[in-house]
C-alpha positions in Angstrom: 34.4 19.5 36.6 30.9 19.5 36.0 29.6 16.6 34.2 26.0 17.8 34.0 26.4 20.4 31.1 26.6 18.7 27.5 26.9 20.9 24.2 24.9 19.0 21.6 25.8 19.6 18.0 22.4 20.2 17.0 20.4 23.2 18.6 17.0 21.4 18.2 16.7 22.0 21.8 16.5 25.8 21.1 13.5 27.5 19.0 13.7 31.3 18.6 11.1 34.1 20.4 10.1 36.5 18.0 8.9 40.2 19.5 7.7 42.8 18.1 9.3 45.1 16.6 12.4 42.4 15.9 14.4 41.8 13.0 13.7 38.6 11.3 16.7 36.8 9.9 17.1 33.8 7.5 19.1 31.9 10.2 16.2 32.1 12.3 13.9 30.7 9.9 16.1 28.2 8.9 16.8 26.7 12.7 12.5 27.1 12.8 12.8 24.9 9.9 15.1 22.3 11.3 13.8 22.5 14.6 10.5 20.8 13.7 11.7 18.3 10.9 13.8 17.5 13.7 11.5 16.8 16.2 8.8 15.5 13.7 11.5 12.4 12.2 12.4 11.6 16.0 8.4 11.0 16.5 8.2 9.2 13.6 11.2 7.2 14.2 10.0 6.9 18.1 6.0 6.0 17.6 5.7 4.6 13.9 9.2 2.6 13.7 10.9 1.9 10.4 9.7 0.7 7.1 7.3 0.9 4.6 3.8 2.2 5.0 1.8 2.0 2.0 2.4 0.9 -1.5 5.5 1.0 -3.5 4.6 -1.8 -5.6 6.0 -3.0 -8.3 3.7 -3.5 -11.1 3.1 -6.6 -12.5 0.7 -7.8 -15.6 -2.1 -10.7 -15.8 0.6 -13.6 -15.2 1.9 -11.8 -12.2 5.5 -10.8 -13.9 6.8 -7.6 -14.0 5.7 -4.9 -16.6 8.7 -3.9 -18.3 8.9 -0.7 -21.1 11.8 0.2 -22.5 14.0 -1.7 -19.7 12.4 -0.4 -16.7 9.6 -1.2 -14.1 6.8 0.7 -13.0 6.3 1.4 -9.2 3.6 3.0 -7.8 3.0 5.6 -5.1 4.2 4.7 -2.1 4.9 6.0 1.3 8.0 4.9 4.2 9.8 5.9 6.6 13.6 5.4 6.9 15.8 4.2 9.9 16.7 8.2 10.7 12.9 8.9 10.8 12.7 10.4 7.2 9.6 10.0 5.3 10.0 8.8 1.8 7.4 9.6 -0.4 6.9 8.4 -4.0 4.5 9.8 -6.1 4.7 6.7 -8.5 6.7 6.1 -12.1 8.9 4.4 -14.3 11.9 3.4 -12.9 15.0 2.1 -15.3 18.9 1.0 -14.9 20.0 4.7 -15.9 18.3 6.3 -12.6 19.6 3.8 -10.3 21.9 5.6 -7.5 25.1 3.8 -6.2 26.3 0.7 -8.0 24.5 -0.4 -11.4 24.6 -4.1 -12.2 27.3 -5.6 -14.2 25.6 -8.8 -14.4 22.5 -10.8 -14.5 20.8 -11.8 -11.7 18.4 -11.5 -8.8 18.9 -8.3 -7.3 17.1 -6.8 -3.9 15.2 -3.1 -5.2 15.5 -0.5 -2.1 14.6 3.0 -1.5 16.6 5.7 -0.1 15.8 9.7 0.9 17.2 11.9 -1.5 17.2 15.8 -2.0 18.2 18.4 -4.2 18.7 22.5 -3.5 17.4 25.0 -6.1 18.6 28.5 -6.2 16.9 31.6 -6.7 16.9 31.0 -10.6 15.9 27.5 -10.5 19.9 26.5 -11.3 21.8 23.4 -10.6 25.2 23.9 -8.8 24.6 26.8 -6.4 26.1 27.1 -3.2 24.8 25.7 0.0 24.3 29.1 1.6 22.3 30.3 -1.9 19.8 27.6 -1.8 16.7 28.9 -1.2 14.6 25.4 -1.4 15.3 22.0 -0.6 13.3 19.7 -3.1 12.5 16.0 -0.7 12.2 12.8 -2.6 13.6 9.2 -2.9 16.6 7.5 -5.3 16.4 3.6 -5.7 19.0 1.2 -5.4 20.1 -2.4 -6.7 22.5 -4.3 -4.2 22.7 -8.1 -5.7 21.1 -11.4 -4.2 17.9 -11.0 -2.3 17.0 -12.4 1.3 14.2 -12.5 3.4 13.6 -9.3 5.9 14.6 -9.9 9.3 11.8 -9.2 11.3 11.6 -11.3 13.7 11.6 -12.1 17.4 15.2 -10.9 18.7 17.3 -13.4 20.8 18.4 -12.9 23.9 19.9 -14.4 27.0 17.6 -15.3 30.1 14.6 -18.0 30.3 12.4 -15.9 32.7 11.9 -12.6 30.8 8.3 -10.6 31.9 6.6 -8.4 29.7 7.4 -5.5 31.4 11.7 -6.3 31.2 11.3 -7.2 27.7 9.7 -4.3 26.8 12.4 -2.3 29.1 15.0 -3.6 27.4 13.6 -3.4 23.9 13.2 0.6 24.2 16.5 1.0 25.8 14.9 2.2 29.5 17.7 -0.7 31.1 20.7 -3.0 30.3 19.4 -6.1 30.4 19.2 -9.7 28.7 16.8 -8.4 26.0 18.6 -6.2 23.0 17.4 -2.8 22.3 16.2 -2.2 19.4 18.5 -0.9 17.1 16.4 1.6 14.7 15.2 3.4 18.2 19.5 4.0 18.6 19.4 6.5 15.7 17.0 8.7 17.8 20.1 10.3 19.3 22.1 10.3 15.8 21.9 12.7 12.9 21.6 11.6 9.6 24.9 10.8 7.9 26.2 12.7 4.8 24.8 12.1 1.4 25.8 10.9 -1.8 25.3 11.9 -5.4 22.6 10.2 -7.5 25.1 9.7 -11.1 26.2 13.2 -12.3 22.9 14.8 -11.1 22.5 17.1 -8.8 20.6 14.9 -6.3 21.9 13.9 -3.4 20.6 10.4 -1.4 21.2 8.3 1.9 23.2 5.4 1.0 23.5 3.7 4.1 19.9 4.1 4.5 17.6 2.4 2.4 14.7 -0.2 3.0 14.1 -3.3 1.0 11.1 -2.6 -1.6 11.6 -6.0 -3.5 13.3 -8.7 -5.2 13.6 -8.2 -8.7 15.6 -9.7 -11.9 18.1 -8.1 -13.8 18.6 -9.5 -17.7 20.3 -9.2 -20.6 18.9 -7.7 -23.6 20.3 -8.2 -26.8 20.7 -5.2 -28.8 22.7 -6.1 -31.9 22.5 -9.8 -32.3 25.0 -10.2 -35.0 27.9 -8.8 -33.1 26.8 -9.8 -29.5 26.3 -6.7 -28.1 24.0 -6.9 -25.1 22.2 -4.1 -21.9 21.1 -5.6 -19.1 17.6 -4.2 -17.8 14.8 -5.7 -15.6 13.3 -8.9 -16.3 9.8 -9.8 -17.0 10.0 -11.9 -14.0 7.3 -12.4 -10.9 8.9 -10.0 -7.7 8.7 -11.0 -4.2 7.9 -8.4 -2.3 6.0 -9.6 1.2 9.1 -11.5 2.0 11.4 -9.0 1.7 9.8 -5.9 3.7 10.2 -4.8 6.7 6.9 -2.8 7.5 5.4 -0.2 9.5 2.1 -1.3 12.0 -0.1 1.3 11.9 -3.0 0.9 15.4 -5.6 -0.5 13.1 -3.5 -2.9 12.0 -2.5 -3.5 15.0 -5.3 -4.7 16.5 -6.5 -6.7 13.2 -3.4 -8.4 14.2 -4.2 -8.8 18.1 -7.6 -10.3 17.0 -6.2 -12.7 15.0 -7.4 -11.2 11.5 -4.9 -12.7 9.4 -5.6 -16.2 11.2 -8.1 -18.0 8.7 -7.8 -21.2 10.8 -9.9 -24.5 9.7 -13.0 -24.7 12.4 -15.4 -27.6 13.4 -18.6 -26.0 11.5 -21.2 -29.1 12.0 -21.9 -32.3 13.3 -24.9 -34.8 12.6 -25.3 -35.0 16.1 -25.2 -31.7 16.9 -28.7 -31.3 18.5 -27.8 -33.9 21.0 -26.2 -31.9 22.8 -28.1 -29.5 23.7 -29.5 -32.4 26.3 -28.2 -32.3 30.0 -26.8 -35.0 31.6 -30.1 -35.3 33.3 -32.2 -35.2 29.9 -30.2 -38.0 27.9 -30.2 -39.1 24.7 -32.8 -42.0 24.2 -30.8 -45.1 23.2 -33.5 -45.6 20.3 -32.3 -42.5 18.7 -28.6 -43.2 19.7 -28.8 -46.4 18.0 -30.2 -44.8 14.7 -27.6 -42.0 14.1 -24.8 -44.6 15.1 -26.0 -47.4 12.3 -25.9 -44.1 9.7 -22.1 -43.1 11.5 -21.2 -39.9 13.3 -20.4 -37.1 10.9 -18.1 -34.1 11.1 -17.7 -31.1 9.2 -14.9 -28.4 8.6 -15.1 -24.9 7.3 -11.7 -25.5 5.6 -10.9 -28.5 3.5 -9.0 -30.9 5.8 -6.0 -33.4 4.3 -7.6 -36.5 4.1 -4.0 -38.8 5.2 -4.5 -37.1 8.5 -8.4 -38.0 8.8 -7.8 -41.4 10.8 -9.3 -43.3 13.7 -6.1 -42.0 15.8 -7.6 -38.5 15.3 -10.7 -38.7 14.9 -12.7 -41.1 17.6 -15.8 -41.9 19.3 -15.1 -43.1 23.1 -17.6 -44.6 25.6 -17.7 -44.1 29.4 -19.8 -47.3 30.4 -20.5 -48.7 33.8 -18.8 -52.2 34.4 -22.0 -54.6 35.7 -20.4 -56.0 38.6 -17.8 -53.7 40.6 -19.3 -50.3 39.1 -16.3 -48.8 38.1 -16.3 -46.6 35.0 -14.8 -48.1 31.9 -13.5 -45.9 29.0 -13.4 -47.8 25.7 -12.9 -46.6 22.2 -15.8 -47.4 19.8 -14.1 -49.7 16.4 -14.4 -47.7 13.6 -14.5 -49.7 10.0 -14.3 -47.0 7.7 -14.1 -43.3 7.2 -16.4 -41.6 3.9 -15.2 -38.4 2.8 -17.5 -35.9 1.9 -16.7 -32.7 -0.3 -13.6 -34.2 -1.9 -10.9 -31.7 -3.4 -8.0 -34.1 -4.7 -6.7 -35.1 -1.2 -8.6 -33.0 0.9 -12.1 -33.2 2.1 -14.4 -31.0 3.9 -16.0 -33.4 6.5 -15.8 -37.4 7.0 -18.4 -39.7 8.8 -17.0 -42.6 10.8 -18.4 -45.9 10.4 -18.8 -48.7 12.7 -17.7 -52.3 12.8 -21.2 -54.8 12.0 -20.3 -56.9 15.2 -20.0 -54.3 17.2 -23.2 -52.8 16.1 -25.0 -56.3 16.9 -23.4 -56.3 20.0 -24.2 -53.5 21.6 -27.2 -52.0 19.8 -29.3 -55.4 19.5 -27.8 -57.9 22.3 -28.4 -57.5 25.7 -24.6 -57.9 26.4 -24.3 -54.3 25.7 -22.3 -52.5 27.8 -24.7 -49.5 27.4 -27.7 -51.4 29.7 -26.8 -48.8 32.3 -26.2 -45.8 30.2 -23.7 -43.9 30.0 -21.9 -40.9 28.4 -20.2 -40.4 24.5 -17.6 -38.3 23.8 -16.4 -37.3 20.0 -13.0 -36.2 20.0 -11.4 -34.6 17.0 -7.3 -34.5 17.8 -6.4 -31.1 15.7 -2.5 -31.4 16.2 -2.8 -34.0 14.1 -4.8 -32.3 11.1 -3.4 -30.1 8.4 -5.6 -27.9 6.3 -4.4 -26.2 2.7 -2.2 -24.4 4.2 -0.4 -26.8 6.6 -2.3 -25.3 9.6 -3.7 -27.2 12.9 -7.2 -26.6 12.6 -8.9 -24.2 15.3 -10.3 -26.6 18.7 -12.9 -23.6 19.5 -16.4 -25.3 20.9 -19.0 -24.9 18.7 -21.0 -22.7 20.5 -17.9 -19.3 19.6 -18.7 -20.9 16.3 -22.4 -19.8 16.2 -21.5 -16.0 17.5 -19.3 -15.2 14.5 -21.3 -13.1 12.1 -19.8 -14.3 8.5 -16.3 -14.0 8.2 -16.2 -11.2 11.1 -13.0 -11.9 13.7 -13.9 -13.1 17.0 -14.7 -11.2 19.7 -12.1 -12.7 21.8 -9.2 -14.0 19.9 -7.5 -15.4 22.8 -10.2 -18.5 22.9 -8.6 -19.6 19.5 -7.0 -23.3 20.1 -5.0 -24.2 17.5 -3.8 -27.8 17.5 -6.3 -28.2 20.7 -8.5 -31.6 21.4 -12.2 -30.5 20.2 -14.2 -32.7 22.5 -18.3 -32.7 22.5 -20.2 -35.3 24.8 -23.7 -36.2 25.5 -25.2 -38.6 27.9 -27.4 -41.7 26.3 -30.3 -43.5 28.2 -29.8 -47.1 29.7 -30.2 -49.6 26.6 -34.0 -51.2 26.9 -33.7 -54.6 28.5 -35.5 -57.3 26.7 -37.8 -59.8 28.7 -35.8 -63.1 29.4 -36.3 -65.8 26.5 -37.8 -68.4 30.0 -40.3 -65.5 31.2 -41.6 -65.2 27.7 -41.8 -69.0 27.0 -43.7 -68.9 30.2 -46.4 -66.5 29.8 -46.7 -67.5 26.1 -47.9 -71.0 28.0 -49.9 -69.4 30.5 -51.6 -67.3 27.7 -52.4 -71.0 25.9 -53.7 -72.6 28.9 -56.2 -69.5 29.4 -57.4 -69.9 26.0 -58.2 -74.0 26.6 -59.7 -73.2 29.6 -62.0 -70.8 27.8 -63.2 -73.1 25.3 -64.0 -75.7 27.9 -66.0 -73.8 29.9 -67.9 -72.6 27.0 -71.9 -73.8 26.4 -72.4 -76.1 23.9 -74.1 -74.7 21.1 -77.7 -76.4 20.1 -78.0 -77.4 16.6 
């Protein structure tokens, strides 16, 4: 037997030659026709994916609730594309209870809004009811739906079985090119399936997908008292606030895309300035003079954010100053964390603020800035470290770790050239090197020239002429 020959049910294989002289038929048209929608929903289906593409919203008024006339909602133009590939256009309108297809609601409620394909055939006289072999157009639109409760769309990352998956097997297995841990995607399955029958819209004469609609929103349904005195009651849709973002499953056009591969939709917190800031622009071999060191530090070391930052997380275990000193005698390197006293908040909002400057303890600023014990008689290097996985802006984001020098290539609120640099929840970490601390002359040497300089003077005056009066 031979297993290579398969008899599809649809000939959208096959597209007729036309000679000339030939005799065109209907049928031939007809299997033109279906030919090319065919081909034309398995692109879509195949390159675009499933969902919506543009609009459908549902309108709303100033407070952000739904505008209701006469029981129904207004949804505008809108464009998507169903699981079989279908486009479902919308040219925008009212839509109330008594158009819903399928099921109306009995009962109060939240309730999840879809959108299915729908059609009707018209007959040579523009009559309802003719037979499928008189129909001489086929009119394309959409019939809504009401299914009750509402739930977030599923659009996630699918599970699957393996830890060491490539890029190349998961995308494999997504397409369906090979049987392995990751699951194919189940809207590319319908590639190879033809639509399934369709249902009637009430007692109209359109005819809809009921097994394939997409989510558009999630919407109330009320009651609506309509004679008070006797408790009669309609339910239609409430002047409530939808949710819509949650509950759609879209369609990624290549512009969007790529505003998504660059990180567009990332408005991460960023280190915008410090006080400090021109300090290091010095090499290790051009350090910071200790005189200059020792000013900025008495006024404290100041950062700010482009994003206001939660002030609970501002603290000295995420924000510090650390010292890498030389140790006089064996000349090992120690690391030490400068004391910090207080933190002042700059550009408070409530309990955020843009910036903060740390402030030093008073002894340890005599210490090391006026005593010659300081550690910082040799010099040595400074690093400002600002922990982000322990920040949290508005939003309950890590703030980005980038170095400030990405920062000063961004042109406004442009995305970065290369989004990959981003570091959420990274250490940012700036140092600079400071000069040796001035030594001051031993307190014995000074006593000692102050009495050499007195015994010049005496000897001065003794050897001087005396003066004739």
């Amino acid at each position: 037997m031979d297993n290579t020959k398969h008899r599809h049910r649809s000939d959208w294989t096959k597209r007729p030659i036309f000679r000339d002289p030939e005799r065109y038929s209907p049928e031939r048209f007809n299997r033109i026709s279906e030919y090319h929608s065919g081909r034309f929903r398995h692109a879509l289906l195949g390159i675009a994916g499933t969902g919506i593409v543009y609009g459908y919203d549902v309108e709303t008024d100033e407070e952000g609730c739904c505008r209701v006339q006469k029981g129904a909602v207004y949804i505008t133009c809108g464009l998507a594309i169903d699981a079989c590939g279908r486009m479902l256009y919308w040219p925008g309108g009212w839509v109330g209870l008594d158009a819903i297809a399928g099921h109306r609601p009995e009962e109060p409620g939240p309730y999840t809004l879809r959108v299915h394909y729908a059609e009707r055939r018209w007959g040579h006289d523009d009559q309802c009811g003719c037979d499928r072999e008189e129909a001489a157009w086929v009119e394309e639109g959409v019939a809504f739906s009401l299914e009750p409760g509402c739930g977030p769309a599923c659009d996630g990352c699918p599970e699957y079985c393996g830890e060491c998956i490539s890029t190349n097997t998961y995308v494999c297995g997504r397409t369906g090119s090979n049987d392995n841990a990751v699951p194919v995607d189940p809207y590319l399955g319908n590639i190879c399936k033809e639509p399934g029958q369709l249902c009637h819209v009430g007692c109209g004469d359109w005819l809809y997908d009921a097994d394939m609609g997409l989510d558009l929103a999630c919407v109330g349904i009320c009651e609506r008292p309509v004679n008070p005195k006797l408790g009669y009651t309609e339910l239609e849709f409430c002047c409530d606030e939808p949710k819509i973002c949650s509950v759609r499953r879209y369609v990624y056009r290549n512009p969007l895309l790529y505003e998504l591969i660059q990180g567009c939709h990332y408005d991460l917190a960023r280190i915008r300035e410090l006080n400090f800031e021109m300090w290091l622009r010095n090499s290790f071999e051009d350090p910071v003079q200790f005189t200059e060191f020792s000013r900025i530090v008495r006024e404290g070391l100041t950062v700010h954010f482009t994003k206001p930052i939660a002030k609970a997380t501002l603290t000295p275990a995420s924000v510090f100053v650390t010292a890498v000193v030389r140790e006089q005698d064996s000349f090992f390197n120690d690391v030490l964390r400068l004391p910090t006293s207080s933190f002042e908040f700059h550009d408070e909002q409530g309990d955020y603020a843009g910036g903060v400057t740390l402030h030093f303890q008073d002894a340890w600023l005599k210490n090391q800035l006026d005593s010659d014990l300081s550690r910082f008689n040799f010099g040595g290097t400074v690093e400002f470290t600002v922990r982000c996985a322990m920040l949290e802006d508005e939003c309950g984001c890590m703030p980005d770790a980038q170095p400030l020098r990405r920062n000063r290539g961004r042109r406004g609120d442009c995305p970065l050239d290369k989004p990959a640099q981003q570091m959420p929840g990274d250490d940012f970490v700036v140092a600079f090197c400071v000069a040796a601390r001035p030594v001051t002359p031993p307190k014995k040497e000074e006593d000692e020239k102050r009495q050499d300089d007195k015994k010049y003077d005496d000897d001065e005056k003794q050897q001087a002429p005396t003066p004739a009066y």
